[in-house]
DSSP file (Angstrom, degrees, kcal/mol; ACC not computed):
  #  RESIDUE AA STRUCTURE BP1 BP2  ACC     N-H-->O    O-->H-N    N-H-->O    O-->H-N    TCO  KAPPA ALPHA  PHI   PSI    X-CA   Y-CA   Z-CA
    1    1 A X              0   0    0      0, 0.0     2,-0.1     0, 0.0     0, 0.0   0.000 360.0 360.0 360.0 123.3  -26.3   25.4    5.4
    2    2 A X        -     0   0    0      1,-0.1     2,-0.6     2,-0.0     0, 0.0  -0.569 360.0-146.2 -67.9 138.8  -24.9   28.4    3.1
    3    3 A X        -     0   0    0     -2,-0.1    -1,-0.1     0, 0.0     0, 0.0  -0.922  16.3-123.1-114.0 126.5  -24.9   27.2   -0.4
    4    4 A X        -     0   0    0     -2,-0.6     2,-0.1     1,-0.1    37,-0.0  -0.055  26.7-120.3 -12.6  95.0  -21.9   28.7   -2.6
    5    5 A X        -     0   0    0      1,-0.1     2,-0.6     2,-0.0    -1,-0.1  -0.464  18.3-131.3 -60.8 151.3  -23.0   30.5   -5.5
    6    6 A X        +     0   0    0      1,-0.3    -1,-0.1    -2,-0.1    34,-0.1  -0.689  27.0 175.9-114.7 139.6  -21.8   29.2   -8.8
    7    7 A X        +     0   0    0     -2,-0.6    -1,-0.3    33,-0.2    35,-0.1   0.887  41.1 110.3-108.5 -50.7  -20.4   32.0  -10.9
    8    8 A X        -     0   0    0     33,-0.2    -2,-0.0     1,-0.1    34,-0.0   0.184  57.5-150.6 -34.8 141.4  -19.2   30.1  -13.8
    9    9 A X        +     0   0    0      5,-0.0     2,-2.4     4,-0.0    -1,-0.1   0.074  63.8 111.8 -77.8   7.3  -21.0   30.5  -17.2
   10   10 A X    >>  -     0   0    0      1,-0.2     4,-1.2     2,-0.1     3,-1.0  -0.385  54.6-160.2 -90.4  97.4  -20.0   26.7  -18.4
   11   11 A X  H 3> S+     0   0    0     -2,-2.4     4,-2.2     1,-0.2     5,-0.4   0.878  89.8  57.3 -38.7 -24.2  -22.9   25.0  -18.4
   12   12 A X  H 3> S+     0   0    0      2,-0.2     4,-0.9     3,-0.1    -1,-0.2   0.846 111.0  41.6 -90.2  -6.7  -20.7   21.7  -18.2
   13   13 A X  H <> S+     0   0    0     -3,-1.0     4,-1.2     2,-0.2     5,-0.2   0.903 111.5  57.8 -61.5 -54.2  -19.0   22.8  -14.9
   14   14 A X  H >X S+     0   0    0     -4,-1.2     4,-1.8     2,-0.2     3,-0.5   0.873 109.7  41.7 -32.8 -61.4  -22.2   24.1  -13.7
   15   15 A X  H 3X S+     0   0    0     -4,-2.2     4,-2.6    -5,-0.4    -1,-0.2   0.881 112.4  55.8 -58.4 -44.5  -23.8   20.5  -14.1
   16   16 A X  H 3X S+     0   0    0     -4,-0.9     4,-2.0    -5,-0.4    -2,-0.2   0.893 111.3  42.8 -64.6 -18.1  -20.7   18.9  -12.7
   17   17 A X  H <X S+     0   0    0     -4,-1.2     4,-2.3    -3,-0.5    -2,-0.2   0.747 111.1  53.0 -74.6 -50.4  -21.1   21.1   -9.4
   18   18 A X  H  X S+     0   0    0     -4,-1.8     4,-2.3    -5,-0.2    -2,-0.2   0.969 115.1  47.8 -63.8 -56.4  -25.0   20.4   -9.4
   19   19 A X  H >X S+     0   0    0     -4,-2.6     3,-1.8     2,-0.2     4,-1.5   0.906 104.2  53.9 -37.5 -82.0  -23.7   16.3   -9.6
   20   20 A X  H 3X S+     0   0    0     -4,-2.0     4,-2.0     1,-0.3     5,-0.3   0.845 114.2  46.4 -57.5 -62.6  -21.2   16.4   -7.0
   21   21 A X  H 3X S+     0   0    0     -4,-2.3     4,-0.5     1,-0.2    -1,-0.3   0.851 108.1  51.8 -20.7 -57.9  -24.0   17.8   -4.6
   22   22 A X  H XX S+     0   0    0     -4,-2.3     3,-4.4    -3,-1.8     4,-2.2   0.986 116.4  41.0 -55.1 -66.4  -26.4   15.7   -5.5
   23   23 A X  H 3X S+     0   0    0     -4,-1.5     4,-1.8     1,-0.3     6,-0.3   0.744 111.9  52.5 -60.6 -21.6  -23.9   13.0   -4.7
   24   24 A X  H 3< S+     0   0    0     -4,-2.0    -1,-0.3     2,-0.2    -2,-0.2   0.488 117.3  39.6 -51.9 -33.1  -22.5   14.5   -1.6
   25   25 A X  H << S+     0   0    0     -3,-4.4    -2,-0.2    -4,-0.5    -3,-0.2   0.730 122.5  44.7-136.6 -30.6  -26.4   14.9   -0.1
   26   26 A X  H  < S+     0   0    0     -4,-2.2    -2,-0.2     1,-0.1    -3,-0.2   0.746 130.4  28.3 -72.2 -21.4  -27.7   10.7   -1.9
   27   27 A X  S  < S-     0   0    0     -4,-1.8    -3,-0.2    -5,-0.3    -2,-0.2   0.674  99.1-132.8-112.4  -6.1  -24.7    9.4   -0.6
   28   28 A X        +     0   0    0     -4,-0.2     2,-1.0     1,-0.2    -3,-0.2   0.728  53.5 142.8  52.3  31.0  -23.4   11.2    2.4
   29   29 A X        -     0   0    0     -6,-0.3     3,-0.3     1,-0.2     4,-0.2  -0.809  39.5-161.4-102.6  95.3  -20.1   11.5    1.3
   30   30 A X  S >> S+     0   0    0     -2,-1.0     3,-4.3     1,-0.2     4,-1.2   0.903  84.0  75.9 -12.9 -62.3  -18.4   15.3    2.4
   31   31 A X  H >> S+     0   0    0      1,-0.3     3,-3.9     2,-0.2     4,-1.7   0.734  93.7  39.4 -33.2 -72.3  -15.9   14.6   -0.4
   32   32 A X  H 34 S+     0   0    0      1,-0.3    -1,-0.3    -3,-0.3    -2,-0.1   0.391 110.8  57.9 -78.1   8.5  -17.6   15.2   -2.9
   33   33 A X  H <> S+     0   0    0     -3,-4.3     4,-1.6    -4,-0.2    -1,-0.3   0.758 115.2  43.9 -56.0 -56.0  -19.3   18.4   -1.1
   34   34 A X  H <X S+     0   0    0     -3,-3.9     4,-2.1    -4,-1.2    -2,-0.2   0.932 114.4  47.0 -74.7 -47.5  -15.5   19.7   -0.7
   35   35 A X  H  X S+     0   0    0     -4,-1.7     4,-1.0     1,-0.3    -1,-0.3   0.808 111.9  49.6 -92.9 -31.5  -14.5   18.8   -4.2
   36   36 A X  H >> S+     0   0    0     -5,-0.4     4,-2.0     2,-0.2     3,-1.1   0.961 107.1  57.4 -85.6 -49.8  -17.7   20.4   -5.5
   37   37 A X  H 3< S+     0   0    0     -4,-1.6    -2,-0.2     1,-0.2    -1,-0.1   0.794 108.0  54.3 -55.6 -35.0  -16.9   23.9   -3.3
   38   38 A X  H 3< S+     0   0    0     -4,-2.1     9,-0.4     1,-0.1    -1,-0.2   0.408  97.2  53.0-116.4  39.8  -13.9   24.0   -5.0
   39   39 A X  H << S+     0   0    0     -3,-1.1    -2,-0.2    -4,-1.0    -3,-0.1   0.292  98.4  68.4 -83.2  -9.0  -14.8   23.9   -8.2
   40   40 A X  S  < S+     0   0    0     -4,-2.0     2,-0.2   -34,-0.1   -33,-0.2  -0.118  83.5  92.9-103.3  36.9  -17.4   27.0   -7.7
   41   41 A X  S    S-     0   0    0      1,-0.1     2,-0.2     2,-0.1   -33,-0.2  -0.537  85.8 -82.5 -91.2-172.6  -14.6   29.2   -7.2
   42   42 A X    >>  -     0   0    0     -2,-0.2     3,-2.2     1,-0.1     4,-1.3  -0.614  28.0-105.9 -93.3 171.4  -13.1   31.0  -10.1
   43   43 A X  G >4 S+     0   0    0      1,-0.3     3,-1.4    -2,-0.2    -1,-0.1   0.762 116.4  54.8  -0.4 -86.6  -11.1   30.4  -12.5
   44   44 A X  G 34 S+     0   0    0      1,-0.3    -1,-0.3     3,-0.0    -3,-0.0   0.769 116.2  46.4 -34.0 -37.4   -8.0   32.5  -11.1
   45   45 A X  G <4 S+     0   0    0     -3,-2.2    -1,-0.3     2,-0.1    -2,-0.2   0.740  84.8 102.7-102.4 -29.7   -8.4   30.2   -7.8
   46   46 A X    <<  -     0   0    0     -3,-1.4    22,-0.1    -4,-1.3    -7,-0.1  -0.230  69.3 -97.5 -90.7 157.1   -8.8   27.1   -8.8
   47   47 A X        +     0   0    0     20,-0.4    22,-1.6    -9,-0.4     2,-0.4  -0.082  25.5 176.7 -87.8 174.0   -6.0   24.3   -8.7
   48   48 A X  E     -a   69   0A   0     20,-0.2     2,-0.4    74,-0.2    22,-0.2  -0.983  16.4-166.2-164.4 135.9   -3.3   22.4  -11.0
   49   49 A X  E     -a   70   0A   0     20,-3.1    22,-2.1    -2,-0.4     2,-0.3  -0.881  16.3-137.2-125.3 133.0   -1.2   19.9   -9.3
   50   50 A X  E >>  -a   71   0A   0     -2,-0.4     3,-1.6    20,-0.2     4,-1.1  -0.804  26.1-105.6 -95.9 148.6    1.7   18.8  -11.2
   51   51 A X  H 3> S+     0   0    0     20,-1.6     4,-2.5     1,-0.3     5,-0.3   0.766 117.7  63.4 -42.1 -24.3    2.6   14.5  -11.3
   52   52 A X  H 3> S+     0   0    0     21,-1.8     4,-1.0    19,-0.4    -1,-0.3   0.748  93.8  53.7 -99.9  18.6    5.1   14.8   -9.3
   53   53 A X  H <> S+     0   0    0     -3,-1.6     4,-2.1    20,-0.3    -1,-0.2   0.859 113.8  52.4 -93.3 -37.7    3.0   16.0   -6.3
   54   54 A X  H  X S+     0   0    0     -4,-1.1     4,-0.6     2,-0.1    -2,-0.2   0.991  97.1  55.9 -30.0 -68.5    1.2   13.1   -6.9
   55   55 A X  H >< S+     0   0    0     -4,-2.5     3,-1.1     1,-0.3    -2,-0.2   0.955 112.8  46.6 -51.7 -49.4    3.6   10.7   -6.9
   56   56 A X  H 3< S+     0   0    0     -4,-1.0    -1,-0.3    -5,-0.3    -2,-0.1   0.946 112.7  45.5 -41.4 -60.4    4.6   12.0   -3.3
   57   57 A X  H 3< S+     0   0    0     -4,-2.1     2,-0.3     2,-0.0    -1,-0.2  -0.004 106.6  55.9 -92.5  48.6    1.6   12.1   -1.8
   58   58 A X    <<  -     0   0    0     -3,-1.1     2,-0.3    -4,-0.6    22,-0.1  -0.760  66.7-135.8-133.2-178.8   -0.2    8.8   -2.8
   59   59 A X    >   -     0   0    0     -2,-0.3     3,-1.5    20,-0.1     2,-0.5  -0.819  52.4 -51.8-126.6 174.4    0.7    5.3   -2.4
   60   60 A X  T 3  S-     0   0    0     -2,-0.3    20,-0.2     1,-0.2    -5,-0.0  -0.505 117.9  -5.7 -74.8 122.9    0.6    2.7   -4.7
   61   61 A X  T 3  S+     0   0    0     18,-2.4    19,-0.2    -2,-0.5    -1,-0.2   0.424  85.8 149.7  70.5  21.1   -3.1    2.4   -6.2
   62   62 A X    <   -     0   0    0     -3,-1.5    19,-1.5    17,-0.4     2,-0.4  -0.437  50.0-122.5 -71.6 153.3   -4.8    4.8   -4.4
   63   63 A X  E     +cd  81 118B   0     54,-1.0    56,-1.7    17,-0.1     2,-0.2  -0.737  34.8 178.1-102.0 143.1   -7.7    6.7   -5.7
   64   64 A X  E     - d   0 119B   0     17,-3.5     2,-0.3    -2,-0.4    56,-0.2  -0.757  16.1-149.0-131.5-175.8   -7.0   10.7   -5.6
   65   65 A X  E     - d   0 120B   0     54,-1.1    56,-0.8    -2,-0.2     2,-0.4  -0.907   9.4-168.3-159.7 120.2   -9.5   13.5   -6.8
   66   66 A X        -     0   0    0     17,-1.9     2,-2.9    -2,-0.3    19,-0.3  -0.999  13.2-157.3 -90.5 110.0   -8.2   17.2   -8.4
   67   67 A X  S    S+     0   0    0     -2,-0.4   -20,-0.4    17,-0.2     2,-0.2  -0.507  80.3  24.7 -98.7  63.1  -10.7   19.9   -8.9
   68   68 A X  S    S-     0   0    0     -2,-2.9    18,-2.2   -22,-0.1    17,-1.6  -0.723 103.9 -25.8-163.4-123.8   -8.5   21.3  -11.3
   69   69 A X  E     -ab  48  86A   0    -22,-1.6   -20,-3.1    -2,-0.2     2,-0.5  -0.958  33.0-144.5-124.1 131.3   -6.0   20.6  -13.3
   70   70 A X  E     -ab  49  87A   0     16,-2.3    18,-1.4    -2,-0.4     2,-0.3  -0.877  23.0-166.8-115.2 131.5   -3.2   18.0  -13.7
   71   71 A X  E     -a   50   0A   0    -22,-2.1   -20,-1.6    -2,-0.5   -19,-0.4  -0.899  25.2-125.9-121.8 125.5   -0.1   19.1  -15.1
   72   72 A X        +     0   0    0     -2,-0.3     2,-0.1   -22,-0.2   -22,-0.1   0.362  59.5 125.7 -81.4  18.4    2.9   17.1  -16.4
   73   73 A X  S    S+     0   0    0      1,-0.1   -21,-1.8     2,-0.1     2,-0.5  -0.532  70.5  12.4 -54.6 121.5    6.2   18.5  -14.2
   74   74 A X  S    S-     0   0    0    -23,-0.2     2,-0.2   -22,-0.1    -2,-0.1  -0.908  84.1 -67.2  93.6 -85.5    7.6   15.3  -12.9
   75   75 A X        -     0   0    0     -2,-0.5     2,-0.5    20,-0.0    -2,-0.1  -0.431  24.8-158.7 173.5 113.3    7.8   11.9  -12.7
   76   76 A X        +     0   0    0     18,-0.4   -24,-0.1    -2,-0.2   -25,-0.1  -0.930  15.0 171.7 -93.3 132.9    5.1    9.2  -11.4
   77   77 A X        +     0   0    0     -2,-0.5     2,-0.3     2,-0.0    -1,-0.1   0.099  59.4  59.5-101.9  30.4    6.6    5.8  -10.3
   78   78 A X  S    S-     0   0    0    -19,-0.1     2,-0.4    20,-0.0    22,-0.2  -0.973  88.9-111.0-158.9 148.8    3.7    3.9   -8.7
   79   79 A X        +     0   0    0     -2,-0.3   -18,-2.4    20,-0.1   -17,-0.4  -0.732  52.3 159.9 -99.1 131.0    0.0    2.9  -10.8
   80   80 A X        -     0   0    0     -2,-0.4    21,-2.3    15,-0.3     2,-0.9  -0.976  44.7-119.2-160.6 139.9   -2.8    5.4   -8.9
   81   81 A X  E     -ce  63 101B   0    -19,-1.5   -17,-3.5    -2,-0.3     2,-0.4  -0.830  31.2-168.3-100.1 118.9   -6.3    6.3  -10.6
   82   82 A X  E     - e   0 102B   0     19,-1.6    21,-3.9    -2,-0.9     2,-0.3  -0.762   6.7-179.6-106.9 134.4   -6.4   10.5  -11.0
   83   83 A X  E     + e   0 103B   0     -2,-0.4   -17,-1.9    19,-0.2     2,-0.2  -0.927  22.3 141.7-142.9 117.4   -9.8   11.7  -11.9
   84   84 A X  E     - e   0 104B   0     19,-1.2    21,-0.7    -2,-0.3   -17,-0.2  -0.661  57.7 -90.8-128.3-168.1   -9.8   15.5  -12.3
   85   85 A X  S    S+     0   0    0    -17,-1.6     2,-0.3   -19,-0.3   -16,-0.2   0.862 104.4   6.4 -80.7 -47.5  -11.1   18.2  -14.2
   86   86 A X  E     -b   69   0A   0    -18,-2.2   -16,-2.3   -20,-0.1    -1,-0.2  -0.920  63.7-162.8-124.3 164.7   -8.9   18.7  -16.8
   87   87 A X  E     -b   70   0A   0     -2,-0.3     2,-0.2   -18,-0.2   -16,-0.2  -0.876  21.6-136.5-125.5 151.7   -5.4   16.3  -17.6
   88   88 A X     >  -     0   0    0    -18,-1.4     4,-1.2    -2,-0.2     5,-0.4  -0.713  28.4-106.7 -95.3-175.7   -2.6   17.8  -20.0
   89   89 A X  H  > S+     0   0    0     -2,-0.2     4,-0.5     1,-0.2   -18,-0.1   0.638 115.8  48.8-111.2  47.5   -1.4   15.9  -22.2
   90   90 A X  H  > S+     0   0    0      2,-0.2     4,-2.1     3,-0.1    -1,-0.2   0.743 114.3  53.3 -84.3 -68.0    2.1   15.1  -20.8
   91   91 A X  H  > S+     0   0    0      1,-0.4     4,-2.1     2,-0.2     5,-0.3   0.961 109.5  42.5 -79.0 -45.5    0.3   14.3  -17.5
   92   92 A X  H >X S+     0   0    0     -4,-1.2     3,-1.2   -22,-0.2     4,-1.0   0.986 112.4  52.8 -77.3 -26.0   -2.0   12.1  -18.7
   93   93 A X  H 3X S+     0   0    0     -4,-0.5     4,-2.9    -5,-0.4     3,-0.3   0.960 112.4  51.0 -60.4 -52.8    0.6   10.1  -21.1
   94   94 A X  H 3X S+     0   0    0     -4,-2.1     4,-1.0     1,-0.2   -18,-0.4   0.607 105.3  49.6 -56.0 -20.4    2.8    9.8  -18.1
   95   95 A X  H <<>S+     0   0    0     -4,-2.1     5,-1.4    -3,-1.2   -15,-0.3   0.733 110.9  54.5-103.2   0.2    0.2    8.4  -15.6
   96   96 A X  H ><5S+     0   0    0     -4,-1.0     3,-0.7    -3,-0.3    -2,-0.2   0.962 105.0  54.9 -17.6 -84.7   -0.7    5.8  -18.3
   97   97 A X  H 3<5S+     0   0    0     -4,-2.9     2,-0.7     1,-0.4    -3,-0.2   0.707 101.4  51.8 -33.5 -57.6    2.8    4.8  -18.5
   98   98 A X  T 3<5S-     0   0    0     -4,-1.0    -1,-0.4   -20,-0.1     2,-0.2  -0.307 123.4-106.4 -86.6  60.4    3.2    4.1  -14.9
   99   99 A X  T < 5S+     0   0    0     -3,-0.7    -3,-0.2    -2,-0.7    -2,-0.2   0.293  79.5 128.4  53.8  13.4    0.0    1.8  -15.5
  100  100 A X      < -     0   0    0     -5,-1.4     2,-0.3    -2,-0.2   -19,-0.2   0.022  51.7-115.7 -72.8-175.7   -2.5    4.2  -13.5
  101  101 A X  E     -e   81   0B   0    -21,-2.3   -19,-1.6    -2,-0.0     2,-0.3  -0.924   9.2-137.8-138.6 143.3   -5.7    5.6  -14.8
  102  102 A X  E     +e   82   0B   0     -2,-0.3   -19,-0.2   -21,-0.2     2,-0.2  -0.957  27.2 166.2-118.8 127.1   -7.5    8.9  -15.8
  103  103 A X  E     -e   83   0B   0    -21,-3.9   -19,-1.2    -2,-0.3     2,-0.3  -0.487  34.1-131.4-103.5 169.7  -10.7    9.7  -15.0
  104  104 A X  E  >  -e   84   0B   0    -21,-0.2     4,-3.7    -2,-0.2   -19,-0.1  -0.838  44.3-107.0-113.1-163.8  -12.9   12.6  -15.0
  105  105 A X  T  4 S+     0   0    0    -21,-0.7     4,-0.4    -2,-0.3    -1,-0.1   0.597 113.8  61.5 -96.5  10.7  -14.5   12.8  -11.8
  106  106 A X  T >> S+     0   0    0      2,-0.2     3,-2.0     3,-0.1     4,-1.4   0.914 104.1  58.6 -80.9 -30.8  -18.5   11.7  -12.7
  107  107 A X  H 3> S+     0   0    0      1,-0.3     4,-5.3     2,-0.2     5,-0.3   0.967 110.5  48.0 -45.2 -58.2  -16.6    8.3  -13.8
  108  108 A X  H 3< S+     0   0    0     -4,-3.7    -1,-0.3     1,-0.2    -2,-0.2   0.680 109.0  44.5 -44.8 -25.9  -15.5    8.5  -10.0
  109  109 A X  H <4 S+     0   0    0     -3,-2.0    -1,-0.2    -4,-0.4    -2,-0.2   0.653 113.4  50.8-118.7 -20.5  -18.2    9.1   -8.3
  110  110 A X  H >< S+     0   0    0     -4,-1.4     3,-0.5     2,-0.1    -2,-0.2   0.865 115.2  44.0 -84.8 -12.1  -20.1    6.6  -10.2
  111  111 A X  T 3< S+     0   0    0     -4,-5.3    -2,-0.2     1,-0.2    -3,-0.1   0.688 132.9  23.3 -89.9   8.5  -17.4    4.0   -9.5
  112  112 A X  T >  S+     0   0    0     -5,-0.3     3,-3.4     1,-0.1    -1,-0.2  -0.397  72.7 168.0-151.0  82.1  -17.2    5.0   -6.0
  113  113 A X  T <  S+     0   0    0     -3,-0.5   -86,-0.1     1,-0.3    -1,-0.1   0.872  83.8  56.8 -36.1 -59.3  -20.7    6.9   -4.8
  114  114 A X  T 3  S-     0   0    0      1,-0.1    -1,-0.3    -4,-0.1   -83,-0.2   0.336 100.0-138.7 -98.0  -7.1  -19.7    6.8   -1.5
  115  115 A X    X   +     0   0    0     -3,-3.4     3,-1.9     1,-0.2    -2,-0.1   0.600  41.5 163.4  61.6   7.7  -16.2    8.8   -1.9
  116  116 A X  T 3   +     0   0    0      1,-0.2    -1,-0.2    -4,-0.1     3,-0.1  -0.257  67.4   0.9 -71.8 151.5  -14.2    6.2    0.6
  117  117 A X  T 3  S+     0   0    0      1,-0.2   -54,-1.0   -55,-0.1     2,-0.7   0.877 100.8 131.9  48.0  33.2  -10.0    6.2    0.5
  118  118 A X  E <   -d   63   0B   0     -3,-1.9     2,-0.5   -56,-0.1   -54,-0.2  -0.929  40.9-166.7-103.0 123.4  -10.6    9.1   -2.3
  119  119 A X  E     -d   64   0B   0    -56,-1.7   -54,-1.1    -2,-0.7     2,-0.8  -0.851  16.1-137.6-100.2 139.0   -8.2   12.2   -1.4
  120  120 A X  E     -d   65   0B   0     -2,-0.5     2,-1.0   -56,-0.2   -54,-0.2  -0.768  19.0-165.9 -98.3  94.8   -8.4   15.4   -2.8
  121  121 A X              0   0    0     -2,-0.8   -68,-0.0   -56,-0.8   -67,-0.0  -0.742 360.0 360.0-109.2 141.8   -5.2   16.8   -3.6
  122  122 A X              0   0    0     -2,-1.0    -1,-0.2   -56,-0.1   -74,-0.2   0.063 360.0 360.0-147.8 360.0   -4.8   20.5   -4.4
């Protein structure tokens, strides 16, 4: 297995990258393998998902996962727990509103080790 070198200098991305492994390889959960692979890209590459690309692809109360950034363009109508790397705040006031949650994503992985019915969209 190739591992990804981590170019980043933030020592707290670094440690979140080293986590998501860790959990990925105690729990056997891919996800957080994937989710961790793209977070060791750079900067320039990595993603920001606006609400209303949520709000399409989710259903009501589903758990989703961003390794990026969540951005407030659009309109959620349905309660879903977002755990990313970074919220603005527009986006996080707005998934509040429609009674959803924000997490970041060690919160996630300890309330779901195992990654099941989490989707990563990016």
């Amino acid at each position: 297995m190739s591992r990804r070198k981590i170019r980043s200098t933030n020592p707290e991305l670094i440690s979140l990258i080293r986590l998501l492994r860790k959990a990925a390889r105690e729990n056997d959960a891919k996800i957080w393998r994937a989710v961790a692979e793209h977070l060791s890209k750079s900067r320039r590459r990595r993603i920001a998902v606006n609400v209303s690309r949520i709000n399409r692809y989710t259903q009501d109360g589903d758990e989703i996962v961003v390794p990026g950034k969540v951005l407030g363009a659009g309109l959620i109508t349905h309660p879903v727990k977002v755990a990313a790397l970074g919220f603005s705040e527009q986006a996080r006031r707005k998934i509040i509103e429609a009674k959803g949650k924000c997490l970041s994503i060690p919160e996630l992985i300890k309330l779901n080790p195992k990654g099941s019915n989490v989707k990563i969209i990016g």
